[in-house]
ZAPA-238734 format. One record per residue (C-alpha): x, y, z; residue in three letters; residue number from 1. Coordinates in steps of 0.2 Angstrom, whole numbers, plus 2048, in hexadecimal, padded with zeros to 3 digits. Each point is the difference from the previous one (the first is absolute). Layout:
REM ZAPA-238734
+-----+-----+-----+------+-----+
:   X :   Y :   Z : rest :  nr :
+-----+-----+-----+------+-----+
:   X :   Y :   Z :  Ala : NUM :
...
+-----+-----+-----+------+-----+
//
This chain:
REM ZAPA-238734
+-----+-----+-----+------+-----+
:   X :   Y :   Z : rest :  nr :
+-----+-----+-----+------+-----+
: 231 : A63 : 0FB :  Unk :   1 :
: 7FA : 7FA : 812 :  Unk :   2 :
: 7F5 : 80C : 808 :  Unk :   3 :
: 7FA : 7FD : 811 :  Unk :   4 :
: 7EC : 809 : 803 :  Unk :   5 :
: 800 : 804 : 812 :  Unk :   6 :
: 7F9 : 80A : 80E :  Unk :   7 :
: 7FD : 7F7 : 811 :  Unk :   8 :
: 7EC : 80A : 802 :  Unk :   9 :
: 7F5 : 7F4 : 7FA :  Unk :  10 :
: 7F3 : 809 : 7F4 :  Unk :  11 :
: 807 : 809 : 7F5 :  Unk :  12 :
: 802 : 7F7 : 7F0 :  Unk :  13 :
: 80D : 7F8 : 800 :  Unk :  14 :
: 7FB : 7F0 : 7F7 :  Unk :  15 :
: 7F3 : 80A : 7F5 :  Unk :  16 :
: 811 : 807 : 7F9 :  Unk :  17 :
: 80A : 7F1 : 7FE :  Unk :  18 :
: 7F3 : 7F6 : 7F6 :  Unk :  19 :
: 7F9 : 811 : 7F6 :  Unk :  20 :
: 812 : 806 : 7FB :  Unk :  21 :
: 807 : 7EE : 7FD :  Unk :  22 :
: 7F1 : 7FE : 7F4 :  Unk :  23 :
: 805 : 813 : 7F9 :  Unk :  24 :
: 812 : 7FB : 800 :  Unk :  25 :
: 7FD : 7EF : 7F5 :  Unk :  26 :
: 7F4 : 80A : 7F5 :  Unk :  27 :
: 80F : 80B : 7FA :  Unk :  28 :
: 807 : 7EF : 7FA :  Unk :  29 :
: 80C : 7FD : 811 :  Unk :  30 :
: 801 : 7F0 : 807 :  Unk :  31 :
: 7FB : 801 : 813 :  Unk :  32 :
: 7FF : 7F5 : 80D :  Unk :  33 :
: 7F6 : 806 : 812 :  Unk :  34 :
: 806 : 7F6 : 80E :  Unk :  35 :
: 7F2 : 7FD : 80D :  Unk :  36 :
: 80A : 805 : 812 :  Unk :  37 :
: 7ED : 802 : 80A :  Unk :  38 :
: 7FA : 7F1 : 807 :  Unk :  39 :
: 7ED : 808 : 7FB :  Unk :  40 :
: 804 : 7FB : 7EF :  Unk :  41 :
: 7F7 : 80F : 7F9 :  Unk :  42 :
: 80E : 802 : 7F2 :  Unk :  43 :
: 7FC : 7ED : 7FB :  Unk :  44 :
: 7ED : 803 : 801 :  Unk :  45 :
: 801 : 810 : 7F6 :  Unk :  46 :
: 808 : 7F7 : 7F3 :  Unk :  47 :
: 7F3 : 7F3 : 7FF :  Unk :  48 :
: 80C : 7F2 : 808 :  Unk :  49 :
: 7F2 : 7F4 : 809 :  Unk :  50 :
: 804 : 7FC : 812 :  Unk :  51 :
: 803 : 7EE : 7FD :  Unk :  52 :
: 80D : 803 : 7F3 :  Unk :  53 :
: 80C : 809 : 807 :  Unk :  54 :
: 809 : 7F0 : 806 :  Unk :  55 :
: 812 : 802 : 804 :  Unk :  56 :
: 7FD : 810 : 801 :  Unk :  57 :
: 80E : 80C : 808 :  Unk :  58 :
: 7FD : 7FB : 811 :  Unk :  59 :
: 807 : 7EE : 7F9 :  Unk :  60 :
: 80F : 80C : 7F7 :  Unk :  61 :
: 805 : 807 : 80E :  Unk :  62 :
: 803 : 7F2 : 80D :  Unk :  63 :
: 807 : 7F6 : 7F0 :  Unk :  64 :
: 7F1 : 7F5 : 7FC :  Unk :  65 :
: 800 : 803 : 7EE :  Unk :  66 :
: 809 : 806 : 7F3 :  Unk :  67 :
: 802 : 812 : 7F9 :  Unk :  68 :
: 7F8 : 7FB : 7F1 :  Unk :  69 :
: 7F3 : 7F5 : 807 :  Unk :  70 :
: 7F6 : 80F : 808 :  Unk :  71 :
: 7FE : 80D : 7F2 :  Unk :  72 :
: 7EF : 7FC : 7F8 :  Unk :  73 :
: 7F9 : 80A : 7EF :  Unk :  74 :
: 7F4 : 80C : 801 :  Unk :  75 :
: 7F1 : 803 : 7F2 :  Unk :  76 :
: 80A : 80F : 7FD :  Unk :  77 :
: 80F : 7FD : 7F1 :  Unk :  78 :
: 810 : 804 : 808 :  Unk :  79 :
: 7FB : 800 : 811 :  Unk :  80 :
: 802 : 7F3 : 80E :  Unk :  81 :
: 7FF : 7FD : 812 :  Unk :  82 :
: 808 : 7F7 : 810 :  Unk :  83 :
: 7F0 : 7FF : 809 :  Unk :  84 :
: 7FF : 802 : 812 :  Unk :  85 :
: 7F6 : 7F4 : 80B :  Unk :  86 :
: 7F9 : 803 : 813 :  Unk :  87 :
: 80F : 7F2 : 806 :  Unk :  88 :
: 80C : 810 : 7FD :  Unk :  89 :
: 7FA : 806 : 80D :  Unk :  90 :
: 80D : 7F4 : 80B :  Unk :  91 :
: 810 : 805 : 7F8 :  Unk :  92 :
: 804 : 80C : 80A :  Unk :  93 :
: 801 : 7F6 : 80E :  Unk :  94 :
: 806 : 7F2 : 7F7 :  Unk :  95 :
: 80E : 80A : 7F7 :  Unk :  96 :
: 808 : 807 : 813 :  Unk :  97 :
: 80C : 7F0 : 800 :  Unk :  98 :
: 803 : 7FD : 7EE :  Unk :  99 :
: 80F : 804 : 7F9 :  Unk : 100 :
: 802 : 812 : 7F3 :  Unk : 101 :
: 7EE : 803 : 806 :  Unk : 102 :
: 800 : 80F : 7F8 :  Unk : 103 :
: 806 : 7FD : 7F1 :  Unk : 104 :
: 7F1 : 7F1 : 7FC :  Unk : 105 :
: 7F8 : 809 : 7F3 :  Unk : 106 :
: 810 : 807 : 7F8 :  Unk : 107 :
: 807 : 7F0 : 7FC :  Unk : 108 :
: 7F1 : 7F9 : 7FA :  Unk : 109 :
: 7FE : 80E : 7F2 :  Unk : 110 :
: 811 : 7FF : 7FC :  Unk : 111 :
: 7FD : 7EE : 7F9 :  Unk : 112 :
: 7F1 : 806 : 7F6 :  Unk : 113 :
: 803 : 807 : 7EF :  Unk : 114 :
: 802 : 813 : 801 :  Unk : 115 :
: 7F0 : 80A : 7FE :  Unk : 116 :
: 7FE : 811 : 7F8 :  Unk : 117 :
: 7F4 : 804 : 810 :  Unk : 118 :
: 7FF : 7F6 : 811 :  Unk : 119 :
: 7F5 : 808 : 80C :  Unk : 120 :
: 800 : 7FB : 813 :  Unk : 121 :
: 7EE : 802 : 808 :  Unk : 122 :
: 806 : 802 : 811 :  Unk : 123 :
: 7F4 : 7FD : 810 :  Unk : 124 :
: 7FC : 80F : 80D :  Unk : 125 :
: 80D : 7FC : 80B :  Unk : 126 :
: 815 : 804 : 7FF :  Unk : 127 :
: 804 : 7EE : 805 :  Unk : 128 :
: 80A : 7F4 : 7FA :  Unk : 129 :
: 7F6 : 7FD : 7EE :  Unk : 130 :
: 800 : 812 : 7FC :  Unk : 131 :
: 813 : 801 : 805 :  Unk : 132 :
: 802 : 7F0 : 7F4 :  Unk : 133 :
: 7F7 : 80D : 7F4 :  Unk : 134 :
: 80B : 80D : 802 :  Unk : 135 :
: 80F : 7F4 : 800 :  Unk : 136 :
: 7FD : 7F9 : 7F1 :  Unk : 137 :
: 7F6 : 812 : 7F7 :  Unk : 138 :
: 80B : 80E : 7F6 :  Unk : 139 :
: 7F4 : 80D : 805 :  Unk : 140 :
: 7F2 : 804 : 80A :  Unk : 141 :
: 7EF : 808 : 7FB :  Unk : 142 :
: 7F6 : 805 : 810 :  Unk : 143 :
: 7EE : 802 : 7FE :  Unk : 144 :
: 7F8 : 80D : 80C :  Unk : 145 :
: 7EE : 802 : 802 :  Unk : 146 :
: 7FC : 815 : 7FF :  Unk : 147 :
: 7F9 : 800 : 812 :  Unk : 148 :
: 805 : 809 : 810 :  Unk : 149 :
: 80B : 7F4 : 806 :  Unk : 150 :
: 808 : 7FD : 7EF :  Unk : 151 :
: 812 : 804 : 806 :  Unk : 152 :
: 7FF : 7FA : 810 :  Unk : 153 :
: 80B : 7EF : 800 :  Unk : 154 :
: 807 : 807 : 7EE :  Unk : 155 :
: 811 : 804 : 80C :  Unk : 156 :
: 800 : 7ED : 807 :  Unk : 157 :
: 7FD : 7FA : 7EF :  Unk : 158 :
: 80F : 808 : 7F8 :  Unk : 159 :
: 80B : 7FD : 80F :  Unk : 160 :
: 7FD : 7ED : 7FD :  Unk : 161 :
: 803 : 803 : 7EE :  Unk : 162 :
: 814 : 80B : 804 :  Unk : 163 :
: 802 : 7EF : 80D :  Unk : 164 :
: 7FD : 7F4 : 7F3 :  Unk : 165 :
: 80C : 80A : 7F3 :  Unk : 166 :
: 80B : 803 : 80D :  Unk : 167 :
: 801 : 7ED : 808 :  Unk : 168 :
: 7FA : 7F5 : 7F0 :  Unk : 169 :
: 7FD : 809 : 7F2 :  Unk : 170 :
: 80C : 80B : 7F7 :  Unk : 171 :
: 7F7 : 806 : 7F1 :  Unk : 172 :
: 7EF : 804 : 809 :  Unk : 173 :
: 7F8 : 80F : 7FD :  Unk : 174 :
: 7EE : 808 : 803 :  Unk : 175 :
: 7FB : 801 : 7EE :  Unk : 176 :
: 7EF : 809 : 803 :  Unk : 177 :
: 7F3 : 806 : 80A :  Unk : 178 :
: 7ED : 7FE : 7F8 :  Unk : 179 :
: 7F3 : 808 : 808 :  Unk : 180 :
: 7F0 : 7F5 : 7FF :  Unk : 181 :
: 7ED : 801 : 806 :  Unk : 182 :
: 7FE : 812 : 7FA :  Unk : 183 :
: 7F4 : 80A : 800 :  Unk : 184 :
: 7FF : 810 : 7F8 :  Unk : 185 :
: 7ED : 806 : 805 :  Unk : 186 :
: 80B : 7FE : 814 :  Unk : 187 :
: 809 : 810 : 803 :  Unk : 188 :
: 808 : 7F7 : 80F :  Unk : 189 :
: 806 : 7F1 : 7F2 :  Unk : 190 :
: 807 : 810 : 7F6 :  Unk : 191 :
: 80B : 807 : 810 :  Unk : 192 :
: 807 : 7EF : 804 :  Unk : 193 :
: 806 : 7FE : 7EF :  Unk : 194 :
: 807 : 811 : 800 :  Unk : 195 :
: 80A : 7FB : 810 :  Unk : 196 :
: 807 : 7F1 : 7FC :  Unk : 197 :
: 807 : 808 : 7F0 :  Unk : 198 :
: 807 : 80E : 80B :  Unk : 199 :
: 806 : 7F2 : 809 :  Unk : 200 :
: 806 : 7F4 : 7F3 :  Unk : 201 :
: 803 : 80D : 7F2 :  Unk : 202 :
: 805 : 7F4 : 7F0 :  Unk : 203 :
: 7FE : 7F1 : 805 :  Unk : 204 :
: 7ED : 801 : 800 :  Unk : 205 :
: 7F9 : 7FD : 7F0 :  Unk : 206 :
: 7F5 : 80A : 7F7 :  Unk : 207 :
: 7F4 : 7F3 : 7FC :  Unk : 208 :
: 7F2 : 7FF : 80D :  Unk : 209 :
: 7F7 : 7F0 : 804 :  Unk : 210 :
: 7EC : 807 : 802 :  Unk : 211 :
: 7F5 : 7F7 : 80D :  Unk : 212 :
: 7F5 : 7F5 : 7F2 :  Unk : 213 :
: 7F4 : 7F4 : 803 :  Unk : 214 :
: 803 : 7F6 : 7F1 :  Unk : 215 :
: 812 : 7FC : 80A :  Unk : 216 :
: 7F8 : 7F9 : 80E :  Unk : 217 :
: 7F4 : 7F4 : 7F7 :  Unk : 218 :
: 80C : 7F9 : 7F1 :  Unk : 219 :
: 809 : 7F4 : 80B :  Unk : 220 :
: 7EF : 7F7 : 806 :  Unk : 221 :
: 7FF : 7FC : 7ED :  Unk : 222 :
: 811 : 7FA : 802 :  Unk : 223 :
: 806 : 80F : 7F5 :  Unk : 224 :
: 80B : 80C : 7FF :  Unk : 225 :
: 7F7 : 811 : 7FE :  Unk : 226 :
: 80A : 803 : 7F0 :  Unk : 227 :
: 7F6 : 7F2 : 7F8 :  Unk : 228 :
: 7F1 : 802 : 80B :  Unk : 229 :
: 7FD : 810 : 7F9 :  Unk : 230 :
: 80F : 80A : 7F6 :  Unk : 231 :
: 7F6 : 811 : 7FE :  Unk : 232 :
: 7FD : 802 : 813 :  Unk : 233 :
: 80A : 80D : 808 :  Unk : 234 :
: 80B : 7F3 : 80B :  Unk : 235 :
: 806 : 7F6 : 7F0 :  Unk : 236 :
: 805 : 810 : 7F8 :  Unk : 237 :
: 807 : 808 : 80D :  Unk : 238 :
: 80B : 7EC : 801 :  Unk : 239 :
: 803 : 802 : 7F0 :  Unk : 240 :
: 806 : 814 : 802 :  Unk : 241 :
: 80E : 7FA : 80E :  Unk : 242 :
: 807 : 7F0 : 7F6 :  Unk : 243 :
: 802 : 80E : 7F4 :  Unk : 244 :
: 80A : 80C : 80B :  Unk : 245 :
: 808 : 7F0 : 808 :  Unk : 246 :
: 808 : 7FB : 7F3 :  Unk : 247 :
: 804 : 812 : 7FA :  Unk : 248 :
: 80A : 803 : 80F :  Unk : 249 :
: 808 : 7EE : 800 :  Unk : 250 :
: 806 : 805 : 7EF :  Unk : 251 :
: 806 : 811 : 803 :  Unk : 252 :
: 80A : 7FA : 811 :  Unk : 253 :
: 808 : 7F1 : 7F3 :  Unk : 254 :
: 805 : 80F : 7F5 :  Unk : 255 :
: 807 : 809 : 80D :  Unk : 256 :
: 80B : 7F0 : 806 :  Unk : 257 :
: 806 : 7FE : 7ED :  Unk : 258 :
+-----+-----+-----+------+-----+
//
């Protein structure tokens, strides 16, 4: 399953998600891939990928530079490995305008990789034409939202983007999830803004909550994820709580379908 991590506010764990529930993904014995689509590189530097390994990385993909298989590099993790993401990405927008199935780049190049269990798409802060590649090429979408006052506002342009995508290029998209993240519970203002985006969002928020956790926010200066910086802290568990109730819901839709 190709599931594109999205939300255009910058902030609000995003990439903290992608590396900490690829890592609780591959922990559950799944094979997972995290594709790098921020030309930051966090992903890739949360993974422990060096900056000056991460050549072809998946700027070189995506103009067709390199091969598929040529940009996934192995992580320290078993099971887990990354198409790193270099700062050069940050000219494939412009680059891409002219080129022909520009938004289909990424989609081709992960259909001649061999299939995952897991592929998670860490898209940048922006809905441009690399997080429409995401969603082009995703089967869902899981939408971290900080639990601030603004937390819903752009939630409506997101998911407009998202119908667009399903309804113009992608077929079988679908929002898989909302997660709320940087919680805090001693906040009674963090406690209403979760209440509301449940009212608002009803199921397809999950019940795991993401607390705000300082052991997060200093496992990738190690290079980390916070899963193996730390695996008692209350962010790994909580990583480890929504791989759980991800693939529980994956599950139960597949037994639905059948």
């Amino acid at each position: 399953m190709i599931i594109a991590i999205a939300n255009q506010k910058g902030g609000v764990g995003k990439t903290t998600t992608a590396v900490n529930l690829a890592t609780a993904l591959a922990a559950a014995g799944k094979s997972v891939l995290v594709v790098d689509s921020d030309p930051q590189g966090n992903a890739s530097t949360g993974l422990g990928l060096d900056r000056k390994a991460r050549d072809p990385s998946l700027y070189e993909l995506l103009i067709g530079d390199a091969a598929p298989a040529d940009a996934v590099r192995a992580t320290a993790i078993p099971g887990l490995s990354v198409i790193p993401a270099a700062a050069s990405l940050s000219g494939a927008e412009v680059e891409l305008v002219a080129a022909e199935r520009r938004s289909h780049r990424l989609a081709d190049a992960l259909a001649a990789l061999p299939v995952a269990d897991f592929t998670l798409i860490d898209c940048p802060p922006s809905l441009g034409l690399l997080t429409v590649n995401a969603l082009v090429a995703a089967d869902a979408v899981l939408v971290p939202l900080q639990s601030e006052f603004f937390a819903l506002e752009g939630l409506s342009q997101l998911l407009g983007t998202i119908e667009r995508v399903k309804t113009g290029l992608n077929r079988r998209l679908e929002l898989l999830g909302i997660v709320l993240t940087m919680v805090d519970r001693r906040n009674r203002l963090s406690d209403q803004v979760c209440d509301d985006v449940r009212a608002v969002m009803g199921a397809k928020v999950f019940s795991t909550q993401v607390p705000r956790n300082v052991r997060l926010s200093e496992a990738p200066s190690h290079g980390l994820p916070a899963l193996i910086y730390d695996n008692r802290c209350a962010g790994s568990e909580a990583y480890v709580a929504l791989a759980r109730e991800l693939l529980g819901r994956i599950n139960a839709r597949l037994a639905v379908a059948v």
